[in-house]
N, C-alpha and C positions, 0 to 999 in steps of 0.2 A: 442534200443541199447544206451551206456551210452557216450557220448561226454564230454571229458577231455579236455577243453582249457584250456592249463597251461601257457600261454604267453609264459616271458623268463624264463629259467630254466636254474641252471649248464650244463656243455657241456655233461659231462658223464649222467648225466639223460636223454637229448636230444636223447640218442641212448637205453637207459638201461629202460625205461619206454615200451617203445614195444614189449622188451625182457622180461620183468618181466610179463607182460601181460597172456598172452598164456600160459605159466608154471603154472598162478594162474587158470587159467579156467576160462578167462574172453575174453568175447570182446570189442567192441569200436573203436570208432575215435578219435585220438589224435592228438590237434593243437598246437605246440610247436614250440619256437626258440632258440637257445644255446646263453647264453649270451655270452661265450668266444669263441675265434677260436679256430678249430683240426683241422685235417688231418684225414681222413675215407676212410680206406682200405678195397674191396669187400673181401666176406668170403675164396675165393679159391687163392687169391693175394697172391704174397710171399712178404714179403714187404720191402725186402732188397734187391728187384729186383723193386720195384717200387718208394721208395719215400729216399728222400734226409734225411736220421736219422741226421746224422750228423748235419745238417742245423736246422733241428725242435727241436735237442736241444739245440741249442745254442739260439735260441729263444723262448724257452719254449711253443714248440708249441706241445698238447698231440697228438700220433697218436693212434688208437684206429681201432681194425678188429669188425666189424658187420658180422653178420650169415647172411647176403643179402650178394646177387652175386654181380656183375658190379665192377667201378674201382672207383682208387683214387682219393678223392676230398677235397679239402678245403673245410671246412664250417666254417661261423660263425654270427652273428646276422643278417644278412641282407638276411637270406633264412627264410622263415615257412614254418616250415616239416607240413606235414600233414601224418599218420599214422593208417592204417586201419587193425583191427585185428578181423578175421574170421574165426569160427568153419569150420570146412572140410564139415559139412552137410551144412552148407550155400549156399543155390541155387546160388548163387555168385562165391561161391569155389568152386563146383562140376564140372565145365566148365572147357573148355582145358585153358592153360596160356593165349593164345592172347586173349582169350573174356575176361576171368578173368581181364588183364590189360585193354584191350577198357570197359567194365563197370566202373572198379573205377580208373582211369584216364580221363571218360570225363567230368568229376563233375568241375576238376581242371581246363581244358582246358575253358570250360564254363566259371567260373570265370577269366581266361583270358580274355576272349569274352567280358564279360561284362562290363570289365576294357578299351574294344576300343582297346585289341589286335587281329588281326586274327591268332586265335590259330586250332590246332588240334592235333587227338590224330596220330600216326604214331608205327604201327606194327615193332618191338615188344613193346617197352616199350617207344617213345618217345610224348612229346608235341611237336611240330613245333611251326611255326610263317609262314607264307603265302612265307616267300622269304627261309624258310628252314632251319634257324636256330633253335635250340635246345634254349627250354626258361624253361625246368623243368627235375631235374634228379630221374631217378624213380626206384627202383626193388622191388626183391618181393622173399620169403622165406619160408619155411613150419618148424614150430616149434613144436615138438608132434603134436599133431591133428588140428593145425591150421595153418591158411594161413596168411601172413602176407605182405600187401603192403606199401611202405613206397617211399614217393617223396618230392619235395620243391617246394615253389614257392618262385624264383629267384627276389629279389626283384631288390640287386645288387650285383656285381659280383667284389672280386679282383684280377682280371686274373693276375697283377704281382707276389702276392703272390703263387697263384694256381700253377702258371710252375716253381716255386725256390724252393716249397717243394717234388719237382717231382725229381724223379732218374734221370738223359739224362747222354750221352757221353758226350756232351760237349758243348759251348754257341752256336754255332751256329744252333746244333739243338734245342735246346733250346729256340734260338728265330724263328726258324717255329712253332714250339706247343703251342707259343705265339699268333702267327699271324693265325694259326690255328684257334687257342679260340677265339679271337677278330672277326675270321669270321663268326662263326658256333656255336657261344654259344651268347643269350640275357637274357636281362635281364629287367623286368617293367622300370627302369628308362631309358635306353638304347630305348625303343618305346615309352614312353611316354614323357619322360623329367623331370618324377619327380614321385615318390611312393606314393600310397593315404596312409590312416592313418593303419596301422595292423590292428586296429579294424576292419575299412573296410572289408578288404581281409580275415580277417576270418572267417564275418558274410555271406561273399557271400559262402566262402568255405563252411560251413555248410549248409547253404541253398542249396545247389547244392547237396549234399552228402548225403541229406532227401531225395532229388527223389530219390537214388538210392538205401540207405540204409534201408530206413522207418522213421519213428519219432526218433529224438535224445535227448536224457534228459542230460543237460548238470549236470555236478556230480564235488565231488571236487576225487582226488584219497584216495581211502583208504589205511588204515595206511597198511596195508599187503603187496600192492605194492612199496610201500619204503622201508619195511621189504625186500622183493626180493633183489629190486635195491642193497641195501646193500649187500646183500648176494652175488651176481652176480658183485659184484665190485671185490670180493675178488678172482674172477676167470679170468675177462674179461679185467682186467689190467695187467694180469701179461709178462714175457717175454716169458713163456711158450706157450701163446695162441695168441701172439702178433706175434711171429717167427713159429708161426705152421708151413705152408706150404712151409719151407725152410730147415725142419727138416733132410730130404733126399738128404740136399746137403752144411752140415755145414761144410764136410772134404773137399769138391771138389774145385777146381777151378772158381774162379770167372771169370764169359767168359764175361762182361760186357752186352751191348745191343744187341751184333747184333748175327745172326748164325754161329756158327760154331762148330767143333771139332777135339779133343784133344785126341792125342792116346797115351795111357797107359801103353799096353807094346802091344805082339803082336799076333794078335786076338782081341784084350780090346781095346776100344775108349770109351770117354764118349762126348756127342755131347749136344749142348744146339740148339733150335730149336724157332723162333718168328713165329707167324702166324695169318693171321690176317682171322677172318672167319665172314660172316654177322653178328654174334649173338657178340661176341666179339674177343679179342687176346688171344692166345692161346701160354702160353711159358710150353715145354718139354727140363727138363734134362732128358737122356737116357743116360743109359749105356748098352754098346753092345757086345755080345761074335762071335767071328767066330768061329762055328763049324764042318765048313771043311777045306778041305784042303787048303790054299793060292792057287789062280789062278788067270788067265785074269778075270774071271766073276767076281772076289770078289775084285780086286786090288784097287776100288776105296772107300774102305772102311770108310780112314781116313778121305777124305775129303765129305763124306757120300753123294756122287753120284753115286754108282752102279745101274746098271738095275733090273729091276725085278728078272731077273736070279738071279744076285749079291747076293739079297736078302735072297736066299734060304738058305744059309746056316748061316746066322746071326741071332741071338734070342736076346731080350733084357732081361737084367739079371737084370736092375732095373730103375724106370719109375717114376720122379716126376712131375706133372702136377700142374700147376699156370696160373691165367688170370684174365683177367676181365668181362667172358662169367658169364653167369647163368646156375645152375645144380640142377636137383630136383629129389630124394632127395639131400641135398647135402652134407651128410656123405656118401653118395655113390660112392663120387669123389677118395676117399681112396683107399676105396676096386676093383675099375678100376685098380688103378695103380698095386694091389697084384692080382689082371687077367691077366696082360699083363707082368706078372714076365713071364720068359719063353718059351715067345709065337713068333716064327717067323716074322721078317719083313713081310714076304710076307704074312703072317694071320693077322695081326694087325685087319687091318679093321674086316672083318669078325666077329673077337674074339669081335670088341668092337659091334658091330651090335647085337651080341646073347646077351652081358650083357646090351644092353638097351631093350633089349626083356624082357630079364629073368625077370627084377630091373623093369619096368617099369619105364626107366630113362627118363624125359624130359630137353632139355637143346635150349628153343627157341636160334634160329638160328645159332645154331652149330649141326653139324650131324655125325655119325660115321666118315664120311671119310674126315671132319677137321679134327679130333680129328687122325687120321692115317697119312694126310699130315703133321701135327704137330711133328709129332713122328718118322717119316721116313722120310720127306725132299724130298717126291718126290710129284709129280701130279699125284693124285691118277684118277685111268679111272674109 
């Protein structure tokens, strides 16, 4: 396999060399750092529900959506990605997701190890630290026929930056998801006191990433992959792919953070839904019809706490789904939502149960009946 250390690189490279990869029909390991700072929103994010636009432009900060799931993060030179791109026949990729991530996550963790942190890998996708903080951010992606995992090692961290290019109500939560970060997110210099040299930490990253991968011939990129890059610029910048997952709610109401819903006329509510599920958050705008008759069973429609019964006569007539969960495949997140045009509260689950049958959908640690509490606002049994 061909090993790309490209040091620092422009920031848009840092994400666009991964993606060019896999479209040319190539594999590899790629060790890269963005020379400048972005903001990188997960593929299924709406991102005018997640990060502060306003703020990132006033400070020229690029935000940019990747085809990897998970959430919104500052980067900028003080992380190396490290980047693993794999045919679908790779003994590696044929494995469910959690082996898939414990094989090539513990290459890194290792190199943690060896740097005198006690690291490991933690189901689904994280690194630890011994006292349980998060020291590496990681996901992973299927692009035509390959697999693609992509993480950091966290050199240093600027958690002020981090929480001010973040959406929140307001400062005071604002400063929890602060103090949040500062407890449950490290960083090498944060355990050690000081960063060895990049060279260092790439030559162990390599060395660790041969046991698992086989021999790496270090390569310079050839000219086709810049060729891509280029290409893939002219797509992956624009405002069209940057606002995708908010497409299905440019007319609506802005409901801010928290749950609630807003009725329409009568029958018609459209409700926004936050959930938080093991695998990630989960936000559904719904809109909902009643169709039967107004009753006791159904009255609590507006404020979307009816019982089961309540349920039976409400269908959702249109379904946006946004988060920072992982979905595979993940153009399949789509066509969910044009399944559940239609379909009864009280079938949600069910309905979303048979299209991960059908699809062969995996979405570590989110399961049908999030993805139905999400969407209904009750405690699914």
């Amino acid at each position: 396999m061909k090993l790309y250390n490209l040091g620092h690189v422009p920031w848009l490279e840092s994400q666009l060399v991964y993606h060019a990869l896999p479209r040319l029909d190539m594999e590899g390991l790629v060790l890269l750092a963005p020379a400048e700072p972005y903001v990188c929103i997960g593929y299924h994010q709406d991102v005018t529900q997640e990060v502060d636009l306003d703020y990132c432009r006033a400070r020229d900060i690029p935000v940019f959506r990747r085809e990897v799931g998970g959430g919104a993060v500052y980067l900028d030179g003080n992380q190396l990605f490290y980047q693993v791109i794999l045919h679908e026949n790779s003994p590696l990729a044929s494995s469910d997701k959690e082996a898939f991530y414990r094989a090539l996550l513990e290459p890194a963790a290792e190199t943690y190890r060896q740097m005198g942190i006690a690291a490991r890998y933690k189901p689904v996708n994280d690194i630890i630290t011994d006292e349980g903080r998060k020291i590496s951010g990681t996901g992973a992606a299927e692009i035509g026929d390959y697999l693609i995992l992509v993480g950091n090692v966290i050199m240093d961290f600027d958690y002020e930056t981090m929480v001010r290019v973040l959406r929140v109500p307001d400062e005071k939560y604002r400063d929890k998801v602060y103090k949040s970060l500062r407890e449950n997110l490290s960083t090498i210099r944060r355990e050690l006191g000081a960063v060895p040299p990049l060279e260092e930490i790439s030559a162990a990253l390599v060395a660790n990433y041969e046991a698992v991968l086989g021999p790496l011939e270090e390569s310079e990129l050839p000219p086709a992959v810049y060729d891509k890059v280029a290409e893939l610029k002219q797509t992956h910048t624009t405002d069209e792919w940057l606002y995708k997952r908010g497409k299905k709610r440019e007319e609506r109401q802005d409901f801010g953070e928290l749950s609630r819903a807003v009725k329409i006329a009568t029958g018609v509510a459209v409700s926004q839904q936050v959930y938080k599920a093991p695998g990630g958050l989960i936000r559904a705008i719904v809109e909902t019809i009643e169709t039967s008759p107004p009753g006791p069973a159904l009255s609590k429609v507006e404020g979307w706490g009816g019982t089961e019964g309540g349920h039976r006569g409400i269908r959702i007539a249109e379904v946006s789904l946004s988060g920072d969960f992982f979905f595979y495949p993940a153009d399949k997140l789509e066509a969910l939502e044009d399944v559940l045009a239609g379909v009864k509260l009280a079938a949600v689950e069910p309905t979303i149960a048979e299209f991960y049958r059908r699809e062969g959908i995996e979405s570590p640690g989110v399961t049908p009946a999030d993805f139905a509490r999400a969407l209904t606002g009750q405690e699914v049994p």
